[in-house]
N, C-alpha and C positions, 0 to 999 in steps of 0.2 A: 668617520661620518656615519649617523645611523641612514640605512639605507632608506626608511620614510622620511626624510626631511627634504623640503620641496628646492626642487631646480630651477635655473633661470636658464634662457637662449638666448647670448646678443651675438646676430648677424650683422658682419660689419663687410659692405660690400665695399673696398676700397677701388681708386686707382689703377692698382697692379695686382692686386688679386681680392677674391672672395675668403671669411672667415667665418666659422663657427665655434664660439667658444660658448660652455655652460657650466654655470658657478654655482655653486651652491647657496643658502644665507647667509654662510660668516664670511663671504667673499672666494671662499678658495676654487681655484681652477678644477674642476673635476675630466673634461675633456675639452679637445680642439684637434680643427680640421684647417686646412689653409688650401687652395686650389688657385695658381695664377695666371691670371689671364692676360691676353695683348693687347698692346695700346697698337693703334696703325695708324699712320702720316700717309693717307692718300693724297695729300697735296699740300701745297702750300696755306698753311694756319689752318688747317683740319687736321683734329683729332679726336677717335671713335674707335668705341669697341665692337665686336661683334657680339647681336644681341643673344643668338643661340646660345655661343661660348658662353655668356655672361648668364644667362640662366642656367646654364648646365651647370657649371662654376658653385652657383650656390647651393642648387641641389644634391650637386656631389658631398660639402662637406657637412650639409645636414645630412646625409647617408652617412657619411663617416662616424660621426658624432654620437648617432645613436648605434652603430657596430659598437663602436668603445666601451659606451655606458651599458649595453645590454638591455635584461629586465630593468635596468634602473631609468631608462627612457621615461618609463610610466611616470617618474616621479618629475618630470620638468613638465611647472608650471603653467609659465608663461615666456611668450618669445617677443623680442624688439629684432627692427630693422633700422639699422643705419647708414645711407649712401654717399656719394661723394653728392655734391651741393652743385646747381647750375648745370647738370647732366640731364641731357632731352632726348628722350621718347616717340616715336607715332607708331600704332599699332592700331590691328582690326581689331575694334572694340568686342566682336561675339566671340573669338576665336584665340583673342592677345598675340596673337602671330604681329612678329613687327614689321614696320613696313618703312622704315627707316633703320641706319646705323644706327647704335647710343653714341652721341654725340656729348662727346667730356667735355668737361669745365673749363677744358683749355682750349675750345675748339672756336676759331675766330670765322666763320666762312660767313658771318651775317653781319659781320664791319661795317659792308656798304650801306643798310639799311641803317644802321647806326649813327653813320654819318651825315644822312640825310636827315635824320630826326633830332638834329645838333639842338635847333631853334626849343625843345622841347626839353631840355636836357634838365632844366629846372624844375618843371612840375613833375620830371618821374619822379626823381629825387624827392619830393616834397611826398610822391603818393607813396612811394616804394623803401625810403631809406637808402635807395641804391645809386649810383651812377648810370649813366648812359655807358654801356657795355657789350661789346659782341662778345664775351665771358658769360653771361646771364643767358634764359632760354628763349627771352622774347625774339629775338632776331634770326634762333637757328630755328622756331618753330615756321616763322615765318618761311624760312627758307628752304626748307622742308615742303610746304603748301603751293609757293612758287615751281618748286623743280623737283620734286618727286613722283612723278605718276601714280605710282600704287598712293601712296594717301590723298592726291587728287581723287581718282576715283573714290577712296572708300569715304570721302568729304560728301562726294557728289552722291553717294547710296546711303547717307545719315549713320557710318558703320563703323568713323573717325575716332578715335582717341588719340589724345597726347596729352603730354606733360612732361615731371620729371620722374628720373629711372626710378626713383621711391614706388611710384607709384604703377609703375612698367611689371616690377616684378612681384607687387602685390596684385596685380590682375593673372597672374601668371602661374603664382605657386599657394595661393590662398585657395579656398575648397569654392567660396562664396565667390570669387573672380571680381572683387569690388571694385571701381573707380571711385576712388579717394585718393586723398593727399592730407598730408600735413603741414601746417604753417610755416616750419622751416625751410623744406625743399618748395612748397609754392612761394613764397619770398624772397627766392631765387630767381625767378623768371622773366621780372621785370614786370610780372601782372599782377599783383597779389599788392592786396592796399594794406598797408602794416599797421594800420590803427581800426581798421575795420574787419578783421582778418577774414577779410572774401578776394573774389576777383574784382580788378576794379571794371567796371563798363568801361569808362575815358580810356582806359590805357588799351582794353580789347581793339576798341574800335580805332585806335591809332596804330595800333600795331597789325591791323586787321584779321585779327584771328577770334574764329566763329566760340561762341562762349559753350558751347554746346557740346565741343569734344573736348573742355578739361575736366578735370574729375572734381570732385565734390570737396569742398575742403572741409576738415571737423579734427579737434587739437591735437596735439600727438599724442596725449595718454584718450586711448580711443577705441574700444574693440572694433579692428580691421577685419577679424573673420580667422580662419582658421587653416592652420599649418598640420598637413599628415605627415606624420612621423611616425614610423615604425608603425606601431598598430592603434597608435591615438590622434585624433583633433587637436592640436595646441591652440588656446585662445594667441593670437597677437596684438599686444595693446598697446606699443610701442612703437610711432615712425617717426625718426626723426633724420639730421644731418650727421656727417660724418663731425665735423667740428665743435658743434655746440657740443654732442655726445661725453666729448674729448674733454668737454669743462669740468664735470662731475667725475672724473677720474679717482682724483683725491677725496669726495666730497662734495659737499655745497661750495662753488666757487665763490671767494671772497673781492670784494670790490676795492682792496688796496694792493690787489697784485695783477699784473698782466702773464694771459695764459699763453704760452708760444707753445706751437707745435709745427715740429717739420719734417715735411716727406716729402714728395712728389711739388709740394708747392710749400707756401710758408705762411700762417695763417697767427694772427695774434687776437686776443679779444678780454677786452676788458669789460669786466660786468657792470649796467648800468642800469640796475632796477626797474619797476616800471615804467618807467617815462623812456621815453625816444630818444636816445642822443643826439648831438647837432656837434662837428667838426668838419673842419675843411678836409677835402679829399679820403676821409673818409667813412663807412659802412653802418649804419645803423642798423644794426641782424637783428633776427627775434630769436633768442634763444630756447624756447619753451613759451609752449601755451596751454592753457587747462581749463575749457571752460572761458569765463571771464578774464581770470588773471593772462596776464602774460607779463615776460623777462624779458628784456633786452639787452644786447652789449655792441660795444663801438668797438670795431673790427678794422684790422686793416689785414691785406693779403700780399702777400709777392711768389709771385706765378714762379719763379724761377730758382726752384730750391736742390731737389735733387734732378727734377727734370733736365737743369741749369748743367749739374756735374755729370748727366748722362747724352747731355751734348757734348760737349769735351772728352768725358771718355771714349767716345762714337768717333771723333774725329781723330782724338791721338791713338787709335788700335790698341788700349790697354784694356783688358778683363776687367769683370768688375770685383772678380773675387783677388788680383795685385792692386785695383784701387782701392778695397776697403782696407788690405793686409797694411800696406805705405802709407794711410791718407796719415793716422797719429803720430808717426815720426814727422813726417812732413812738415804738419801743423805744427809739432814742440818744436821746429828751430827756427832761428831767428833770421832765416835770409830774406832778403829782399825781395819784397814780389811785384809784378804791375799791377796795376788798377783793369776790372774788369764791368764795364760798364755791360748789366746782365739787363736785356732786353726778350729773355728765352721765355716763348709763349707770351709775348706783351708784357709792359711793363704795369705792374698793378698799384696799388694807390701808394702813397697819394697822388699820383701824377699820371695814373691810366694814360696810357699812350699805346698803342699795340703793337707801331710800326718801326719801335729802337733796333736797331741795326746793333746786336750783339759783339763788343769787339772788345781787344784788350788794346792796353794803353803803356806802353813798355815793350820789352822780351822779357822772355823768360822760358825755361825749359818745362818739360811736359809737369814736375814737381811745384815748380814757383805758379803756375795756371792753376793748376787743381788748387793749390792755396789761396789765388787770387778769387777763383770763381768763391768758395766757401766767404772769405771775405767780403764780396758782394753780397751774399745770402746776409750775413751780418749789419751791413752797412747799410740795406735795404729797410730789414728790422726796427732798426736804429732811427732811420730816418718816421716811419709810422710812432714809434716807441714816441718820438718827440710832441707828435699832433695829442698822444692820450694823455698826458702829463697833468694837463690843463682840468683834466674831468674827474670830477668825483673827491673822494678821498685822495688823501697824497699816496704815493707809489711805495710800497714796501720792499717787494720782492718782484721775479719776474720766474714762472713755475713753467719750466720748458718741458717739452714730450715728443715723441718721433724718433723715425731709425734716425737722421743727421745727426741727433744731441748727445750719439754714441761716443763722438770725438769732444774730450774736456777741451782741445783746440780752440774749436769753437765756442762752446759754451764760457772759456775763459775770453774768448775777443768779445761776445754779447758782455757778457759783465762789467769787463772795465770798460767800453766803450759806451753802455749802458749808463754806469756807476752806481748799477742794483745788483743787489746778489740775485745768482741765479740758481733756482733748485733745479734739480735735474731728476724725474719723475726715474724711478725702477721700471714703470712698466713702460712696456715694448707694446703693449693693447691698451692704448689709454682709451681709444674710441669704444671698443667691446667691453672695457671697465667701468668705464661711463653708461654706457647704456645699460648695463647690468644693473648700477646705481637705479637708475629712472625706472628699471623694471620692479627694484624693491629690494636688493644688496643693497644696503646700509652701512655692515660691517667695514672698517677702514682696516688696510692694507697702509702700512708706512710707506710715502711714495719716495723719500727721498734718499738717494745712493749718496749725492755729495753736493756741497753746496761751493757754488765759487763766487768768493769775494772779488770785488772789483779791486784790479790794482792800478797804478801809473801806469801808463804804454805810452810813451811818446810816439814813438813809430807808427804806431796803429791808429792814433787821433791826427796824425799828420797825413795819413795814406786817406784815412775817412775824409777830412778837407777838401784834400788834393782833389776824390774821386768825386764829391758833390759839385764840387766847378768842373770839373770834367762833363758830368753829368748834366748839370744846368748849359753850359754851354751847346751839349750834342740837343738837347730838347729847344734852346732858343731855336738852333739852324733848322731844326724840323720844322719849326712853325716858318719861319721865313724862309723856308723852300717851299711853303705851300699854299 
C-alpha cells in the first residue's frame, strides 16, 4: 500500500465490546483495536452498561489504532460510528457527563408504561414502523425522567439531553460536542416518524417526554464534527446502526436474499426499497437516509441468540472457552435434543411477548441443551424467515454473518429448515465492513467461506413442529392467565 492512499475509521460500538477498525480503499484491514466491556443485570429485565466504561472503551482503541498506524494516522480520512440500536442515554447536555446507566436494547424496566399504552399500539406502529416495546427507547427514556434525580434536576435547569448512545458518544468524543442523531438509531426510540424523518409531536406528548432534550436529527451521511486523533481533526460523516451497517458488508444488499446476522441477539432484514413495508409482527427499519432518499427493510429480531447460550452456560458452570471448543461436535451428531422454548430477554417478533418464562421441554444433558438452545436460535429465525417470504422479489439465498454462524451446525439446520442456501460471510466485522462501505470502500472482499445446501431433516422439521405447538400453546396460557 502506498503510504498516501486515504484511510477509513469504522467504529463499531457493539454489545460486548468496543472496535476500531481502519481500511484502506481496496478494502484491506490495515489496523484494529477491540476493548470489551460489561453488560450488568442489576435487576430483573434490566440491562446496562456503564457509561464511563463505554466511553473509555472507545477511546482506548482509537488510541490503539492510531499507535499501530503511526505517521500513517495522517492519512485516515474519514471516520463512521456504528452503535447497538434501541440503547438510551440521559446526560448534562454542557458537560456530556451521564446521568443515567446506557441502558441496552435488551433492557425491559419501561414494560409497565408499555402496557398501559396497549390502546395506542396501532398508531405507533403506523407513525414508527415499530411495535409497542419496552425494547425501544421511548419507555426507558421515560423511565429514566420518572426515577432518576440527577436528570430530573438537570430537566428542571433546561441542562437535559437524551436519546440514543449514537448520539451519547458523539456529544462526548467529537471536538464540536454536537447533539445530533441519525435516523436509524432515532427510529429506534419509538419517537421518530419514519416518513417524516423528524420527531413525531403525537408520539412526544404521549410518551411525555420534553422535545427539547433530544438531539437534532440530520441523515446519516452528515458532517457530525470532529474526531482527535493523534495529531489531527477527523471529519465524521457517518452515524448509523450496528445492523443496517451489517447490510453493506458484501456490497449493495440485494432484495432476493434475507441478511441474518447473529451475536448477542439475532437480527434478519430484507431490503425493501423506498417504500415502507407492511407485515404482521414485523419491523419496518430505515436502513439509510440521505438527504431526501431513504431505504428501507422489513426486519424481524430474536433477542435471544447468544445471550440465550450465555444463560445456560451461566447456569450449567461450563467456560466459554469448553463451550465454544465442544459446541461443532455437538451440533454434527445426531442425538436427540429437547425443545427449548427461548423466552431470554423477551420474546421478539413476531409475537413480542417479554414475559415467556424460558424453559426446556424434554431432558437432556448439559450437551443435548446447548444443542436445543442453538435450535431455538434457528427455529425462531425460521419462524420471521416465513412472514418475509410474501414481499418483494422471490427469495434466493439467505447471507448470514456473526460470531454464532462459526458453527456449520447451525447454519446447516437454518438451510434445510429454511430450504434456502445459506452463505456464510468470511467476515467476523461485517458491521465495521459495512460501515467502512458507506464511508467510501467500495472495493469487494469475496464474502463467502461456504455455502450450505438445504437437505432433507426429518428430525429437525419434526422438532421445529413439535416446538411451534409448544410454543403457541405456552403464549395461549399467558394470555388466559392474564
Amino acid at each position: 500500500m502506498s503510504r498516501g492512499l486515504p484511510l477509513f475509521l469504522a467504529l463499531d460500538q457493539g454489545g460486548h465490546a468496543s472496535r476500531a477498525l481502519v481500511f484502506d480503499a481496496t478494502g484491506k484491514l490495515i489496523a484494529s483495536a477491540q476493548k470489551n466491556i460489561a453488560t450488568l443485570h442489576p435487576g430483573r429485565g434490566r440491562v446496562e452498561h456503564d457509561p464511563g466504561a463505554l466511553l473509555t472503551s472507545v477511546t482506548r482503541v482509537c488510541n490503539a489504532v492510531v499507535r499501530q498506524l503511526g505517521a500513517r494516522h495522517a492519512h485516515i480520512q474519514t471516520a463512521g460510528l456504528a452503535t447497538q440500536r434501541s440503547t438510551l442515554v440521559c446526560w448534562e447536555r454542557e458537560t456530556g457527563q451521564a446521568l443515567s446507566p446506557v441502558l441496552s436494547w435488551q433492557d425491559r424496566r419501561g414494560a409497565r408504561q408499555t402496557v398501559s399504552l396497549a390502546s395506542h399500539a396501532a398508531r405507533i406502529r403506523e407513525v414508527t414502523g415499530l411495535v409497542l416495546s419496552p425494547h425501544y427507547g421511548a419507555s426507558k427514556l421515560a423511565w429514566c425522567l420518572g426515577n432518576l434525580q440527577p436528570a430530573k434536576q438537570a430537566l428542571r435547569l433546561n441542562r437535559l439531553a437524551a436519546g440514543p448512545l449514537a448520539s451519547f458518544i458523539l456529544a462526548n468524543l467529537l471536538t464540536e460536542k454536537p447533539l445530533l442523531v441519525d435516523p436509524v438509531n432515532a427510529a429506534r426510540t419509538l419517537l421518530w416518524d419514519y416518513r417524516r424523518y423528524d420527531w413525531s409531536p403525537e408520539l412526544l406528548e404521549l410518551f411525555r417526554i420534553p422535545a427539547q432534550i433530544l438531539p437534532r436529527s440530520v441523515p446519516n451521511h452528515h458532517l457530525y464534527g470532529h474526531l482527535r486523533l493523534g495529531t489531527r481533526d477527523i471529519p465524521l460523516t457517518v452515524v448509523t446502526g450496528d445492523q443496517p451497517a451489517a447490510l453493506y458488508a458484501g456490497g449493495d444488499p440485494a432484495e432476493d436474499s434475507i441478511y441474518v446476522n447473529i451475536g448477542t441477539g439475532a437480527f434478519l432484514q430484507r431490503l425493501h426499497g423506498e417504500t415502507p413495508p407492511q407485515a404482521p409482527g414485523l419491523l419496518a427499519s430505515v436502513v439509510w437516509q440521505e438527504q431526501h432518499h431513504v431505504l428501507y427493510a422489513l426486519e424481524g429480531t430474536v433477542n435471544g441468540a447468544g445471550s440465550a447460550l450465555l444463560w445456560l452456560r451461566l447456569r450449567s458452570g461450563m467456560s466459554e472457552k469448553a463451550m465454544l471448543a465442544k459446541m461443532p461436535a455437538w451440533l454434527a451428531s445426531e442425538m436427540e435434543v429437547p425443545l427449548f422454548l427461548n423466552g431470554i430477554s423477551g420474546l421478539g417478533s413476531p409475537y413480542w411477548t417479554p414475559g415467556l418464562y424460558s424453559r426446556f421441554i424434554g431432558r437432556g444433558d448439559t450437551r443435548q441443551k446447548m444443542s436445543a438452545v442453538v435450535e431455538s436460535i434457528v427455529f425462531l429465525l425460521c419462524v420471521n424467515l416465513e412472514r418475509m417470504y410474501s414481499s418483494a422479489a422471490p427469495l434466493k439465498r439467505i447471507v448470514a454473518s456473526g460470531g454464532l454462524t462459526q458453527w456449520d451446525g447451525l447454519c446447516q439446520r437454518l438451510a434445510d429448515l429454511s430450504e434456502l442456501p445459506v452463505h456464510r460471510s468470511i467476515l467476523h466485522e461485517a458491521t465495521a465492513t459495512g460501515l467502512a462501505r458507506l464511508l467510501g470502500v467500495r472495493a469487494c472482499t469475496p464474502l463467502v467461506t461456504r455455502v450450505f445446501v438445504p437437505v432433507e431433516n426429518i428430525p429437525l422439521k419434526r422438532r421445529y413442529a413439535d416446538w411451534r405447538v409448544a410454543l403457541e400453546a405456552a403464549l395461549a396460557k399467558m394470555k388466559s392467565d392474564t
